[in-house]
C-alpha positions as CSV (number, residue, x, y, z in Angstrom):
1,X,118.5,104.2,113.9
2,X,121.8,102.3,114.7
3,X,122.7,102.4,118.4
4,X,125.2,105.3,118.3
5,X,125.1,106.1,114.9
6,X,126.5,109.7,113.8
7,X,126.8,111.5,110.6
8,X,129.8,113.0,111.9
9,X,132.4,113.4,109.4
10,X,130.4,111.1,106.9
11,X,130.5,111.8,103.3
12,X,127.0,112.5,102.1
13,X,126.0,113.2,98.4
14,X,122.1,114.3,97.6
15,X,121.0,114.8,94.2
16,X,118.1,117.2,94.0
17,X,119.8,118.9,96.7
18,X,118.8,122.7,95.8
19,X,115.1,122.6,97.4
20,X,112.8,120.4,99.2
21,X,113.7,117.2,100.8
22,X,116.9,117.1,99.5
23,X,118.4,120.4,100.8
24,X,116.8,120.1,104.5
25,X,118.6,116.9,104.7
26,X,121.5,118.2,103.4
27,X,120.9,121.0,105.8
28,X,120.6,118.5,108.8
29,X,123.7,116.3,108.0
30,X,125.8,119.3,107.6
31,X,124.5,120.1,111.1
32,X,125.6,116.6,112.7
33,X,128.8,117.2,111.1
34,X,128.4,115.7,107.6
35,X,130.5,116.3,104.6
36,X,127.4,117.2,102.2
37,X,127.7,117.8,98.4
38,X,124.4,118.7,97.1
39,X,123.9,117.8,93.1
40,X,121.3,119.5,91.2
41,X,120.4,120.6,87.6
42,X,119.4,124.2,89.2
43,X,122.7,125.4,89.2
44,X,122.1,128.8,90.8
45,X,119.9,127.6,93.3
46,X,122.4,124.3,94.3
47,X,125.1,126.9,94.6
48,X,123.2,129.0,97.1
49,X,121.5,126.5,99.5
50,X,125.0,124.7,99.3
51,X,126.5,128.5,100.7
52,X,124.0,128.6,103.2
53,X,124.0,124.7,104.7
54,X,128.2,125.0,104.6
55,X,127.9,122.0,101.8
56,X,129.9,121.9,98.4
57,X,127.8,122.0,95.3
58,X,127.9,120.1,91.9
59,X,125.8,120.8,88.3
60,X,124.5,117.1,87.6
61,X,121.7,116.2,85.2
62,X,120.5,112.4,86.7
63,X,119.1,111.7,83.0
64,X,122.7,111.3,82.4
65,X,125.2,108.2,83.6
66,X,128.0,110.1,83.3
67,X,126.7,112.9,85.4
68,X,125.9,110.8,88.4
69,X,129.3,109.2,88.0
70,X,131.1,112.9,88.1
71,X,129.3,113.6,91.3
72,X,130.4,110.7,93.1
73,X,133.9,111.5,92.0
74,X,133.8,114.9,93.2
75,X,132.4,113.9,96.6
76,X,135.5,111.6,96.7
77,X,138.3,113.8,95.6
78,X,137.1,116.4,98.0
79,X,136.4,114.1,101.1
80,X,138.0,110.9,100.4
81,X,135.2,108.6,100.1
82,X,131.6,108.2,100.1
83,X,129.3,107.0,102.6
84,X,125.7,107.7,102.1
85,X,123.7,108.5,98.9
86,X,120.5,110.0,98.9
87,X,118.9,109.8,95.6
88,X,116.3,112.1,95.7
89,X,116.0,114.1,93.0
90,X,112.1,113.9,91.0
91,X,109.5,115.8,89.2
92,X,105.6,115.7,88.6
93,X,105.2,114.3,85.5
94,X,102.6,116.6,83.8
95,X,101.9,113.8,81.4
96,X,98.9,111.2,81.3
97,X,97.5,108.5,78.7
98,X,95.6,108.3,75.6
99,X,94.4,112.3,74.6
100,X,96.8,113.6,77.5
101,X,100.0,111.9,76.3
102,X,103.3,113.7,76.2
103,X,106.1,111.3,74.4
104,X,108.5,114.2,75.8
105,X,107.0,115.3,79.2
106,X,107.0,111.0,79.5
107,X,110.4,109.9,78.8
108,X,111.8,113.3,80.9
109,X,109.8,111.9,84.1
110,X,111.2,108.4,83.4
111,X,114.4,109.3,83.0
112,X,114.4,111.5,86.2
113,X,112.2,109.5,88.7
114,X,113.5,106.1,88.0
115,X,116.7,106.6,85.2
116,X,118.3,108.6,87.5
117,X,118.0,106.3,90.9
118,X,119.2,103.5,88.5
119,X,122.1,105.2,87.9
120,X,122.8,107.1,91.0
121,X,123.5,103.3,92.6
122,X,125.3,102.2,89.7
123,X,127.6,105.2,90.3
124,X,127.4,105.2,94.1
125,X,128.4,101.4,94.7
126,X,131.5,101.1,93.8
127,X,133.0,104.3,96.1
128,X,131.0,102.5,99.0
129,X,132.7,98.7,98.4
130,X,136.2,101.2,98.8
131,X,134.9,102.2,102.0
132,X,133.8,98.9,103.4
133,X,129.7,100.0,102.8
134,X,127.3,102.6,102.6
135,X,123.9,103.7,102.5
136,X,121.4,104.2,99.5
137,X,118.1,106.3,100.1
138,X,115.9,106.6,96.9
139,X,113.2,109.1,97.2
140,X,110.0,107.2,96.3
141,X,107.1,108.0,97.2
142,X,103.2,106.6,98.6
143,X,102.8,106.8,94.6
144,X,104.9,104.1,94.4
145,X,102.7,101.6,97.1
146,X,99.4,102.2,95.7
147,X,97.4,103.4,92.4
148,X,97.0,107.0,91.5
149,X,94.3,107.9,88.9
150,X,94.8,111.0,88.5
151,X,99.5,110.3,87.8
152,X,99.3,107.0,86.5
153,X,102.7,107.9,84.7
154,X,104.4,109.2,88.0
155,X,102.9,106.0,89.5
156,X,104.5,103.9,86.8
157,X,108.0,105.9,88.0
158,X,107.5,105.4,92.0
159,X,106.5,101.7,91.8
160,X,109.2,101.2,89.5
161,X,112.1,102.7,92.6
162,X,110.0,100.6,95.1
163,X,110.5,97.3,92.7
164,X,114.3,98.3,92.7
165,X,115.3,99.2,95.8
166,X,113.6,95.6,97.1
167,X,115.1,94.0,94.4
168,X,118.8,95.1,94.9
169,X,118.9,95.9,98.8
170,X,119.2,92.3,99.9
171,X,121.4,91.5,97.1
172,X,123.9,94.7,98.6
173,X,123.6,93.8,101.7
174,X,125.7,91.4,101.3
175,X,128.8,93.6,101.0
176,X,127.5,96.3,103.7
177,X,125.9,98.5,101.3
178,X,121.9,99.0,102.3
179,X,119.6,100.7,99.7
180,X,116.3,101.6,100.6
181,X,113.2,103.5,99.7
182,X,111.7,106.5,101.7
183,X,107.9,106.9,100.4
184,X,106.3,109.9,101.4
185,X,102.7,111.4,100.8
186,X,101.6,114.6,100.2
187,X,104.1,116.6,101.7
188,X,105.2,120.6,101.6
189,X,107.5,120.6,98.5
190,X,107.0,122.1,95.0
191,X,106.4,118.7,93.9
192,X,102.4,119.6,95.2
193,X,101.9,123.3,94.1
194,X,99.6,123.0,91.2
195,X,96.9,121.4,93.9
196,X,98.4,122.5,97.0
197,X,95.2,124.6,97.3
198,X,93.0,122.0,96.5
199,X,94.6,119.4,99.1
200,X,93.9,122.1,101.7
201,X,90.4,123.1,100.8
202,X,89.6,119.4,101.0
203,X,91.3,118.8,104.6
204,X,94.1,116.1,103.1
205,X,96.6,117.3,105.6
206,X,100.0,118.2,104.1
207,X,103.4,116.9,105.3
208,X,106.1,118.8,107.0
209,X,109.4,119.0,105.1
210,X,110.9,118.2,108.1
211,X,109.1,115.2,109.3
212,X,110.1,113.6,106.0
213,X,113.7,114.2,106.9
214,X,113.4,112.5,110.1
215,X,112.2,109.2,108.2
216,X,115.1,109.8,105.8
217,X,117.8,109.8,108.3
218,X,116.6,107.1,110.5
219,X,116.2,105.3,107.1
220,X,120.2,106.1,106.2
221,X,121.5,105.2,109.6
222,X,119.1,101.6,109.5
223,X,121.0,98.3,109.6
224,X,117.8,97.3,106.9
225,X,118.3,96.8,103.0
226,X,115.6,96.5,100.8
227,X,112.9,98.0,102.9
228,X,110.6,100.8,102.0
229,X,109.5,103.5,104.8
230,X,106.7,105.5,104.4
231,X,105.7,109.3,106.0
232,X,102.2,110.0,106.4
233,X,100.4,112.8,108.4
234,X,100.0,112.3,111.9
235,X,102.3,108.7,111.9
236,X,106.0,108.1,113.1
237,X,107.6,107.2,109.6
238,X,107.7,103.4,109.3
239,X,108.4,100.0,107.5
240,X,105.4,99.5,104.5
241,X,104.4,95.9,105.4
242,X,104.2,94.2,101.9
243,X,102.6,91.0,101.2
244,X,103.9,87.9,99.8
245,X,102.8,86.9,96.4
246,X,101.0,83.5,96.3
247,X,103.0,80.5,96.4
248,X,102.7,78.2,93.3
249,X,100.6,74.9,93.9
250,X,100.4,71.4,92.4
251,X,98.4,70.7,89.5
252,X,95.8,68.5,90.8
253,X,95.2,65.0,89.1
């Protein structure tokens, strides 16, 4: 975390903010004094975790441009700004390949796991170049840093934010705005409970909600760009160390 970093007063907007990662962070800016505005397709549930945290609430579908556009605009015209965008709205895919292939269930997951990061920055940079900079959180996730057998489709989605966030946080940098990736494992969210049960009777332990928050924020208030942190059970959250592709050599003669 920056030396002396605070929330206070910052302008925070979190898509998938009615449940898991996205509302306990909500819930802790609020606490340190952030303006939150959660956006979520759950309307009912956004407006009551919004109530609860003391955040304001917006209806956004990430699938859509336009709806990631409107919620930075409302988190402007009611605080003046924006500051820090946490992109973290996702879903299980439900979908595999060959005789489990859903052309729907696909293109939903793709749209939300990766469309909707895409376009959360695309809407989210130009309110931070107003305020001088910002900071970008995507939700990724350990999905995203090695293969998955049994989700090769949410995989495809992860690995895809990881690529992007690497790709475009040095290029942001540049003009103060960081965007990075937070990659958790298994962790206690309703992303995990069609094999919660399983993940327990085999002894994979399960993450707390709340120790993936503390990767997040440190993540928001780091002067990195382009960097991917990971949460695992039983680890403080930290940098993944990625390897350098191989260099190109001379032909010989």
């Amino acid at each position: 975390m920056l030396p002396g970093m605070s929330f206070s007063e910052k302008v925070v907007l979190i898509t998938g903010g009615a449940n898991g990662f996205g509302r306990a962070t909500g819930a802790r800016l609020a606490g340190e004094g952030a303006h939150v505005v959660l956006a979520d397709i759950e309307a009912e549930a956004g407006q009551e975790a919004a109530s609860e945290i003391g955040a304001e609430f917006i209806h956004c579908d990430v699938r859509d441009p336009e709806a990631s556009v409107a919620a930075v605009d409302f988190a402007v015209e009611k605080f003046g700004g924006l500051d820090v965008a946490f992109l973290n709205a996702g879903i299980s895919t439900g979908c595999g390949l060959a005789d489990t292939f859903d052309l729907e269930l696909y293109r939903r997951a793709m749209q939300i796991n990766l469309d909707g990061v895409v376009f959360g920055i695309n809407a989210a940079v130009p309110a931070m170049r107003r305020r001088g900079g910002g900071s970008i959180v995507a939700t990724a996730s350990l999905a995203g840093l090695t293969a998955v057998p049994f989700d090769p489709i949410y995989a495809a989605n992860k690995h895809g934010v990881v690529g992007l966030v690497r790709s475009a946080g040095p290029v942001y940098a540049l003009e103060s705005i960081r965007i990075n990736g937070i990659c958790p494992g298994f962790a206690d969210t309703r992303i995990i409970d069609g094999f919660k049960e399983n993940l327990e009777n085999e002894g994979v332990p399960i993450i707390t909600v709340e120790a993936v928050v503390d990767g997040i924020v440190d993540l928001m208030a780091s002067d990195e760009s382009g960097v991917c942190h990971f949460v695992q059970a039983g680890m403080d959250p930290q940098e993944f160390r990625f390897r350098n592709i191989p260099g190109p050599r001379a032909a010989e003669a």
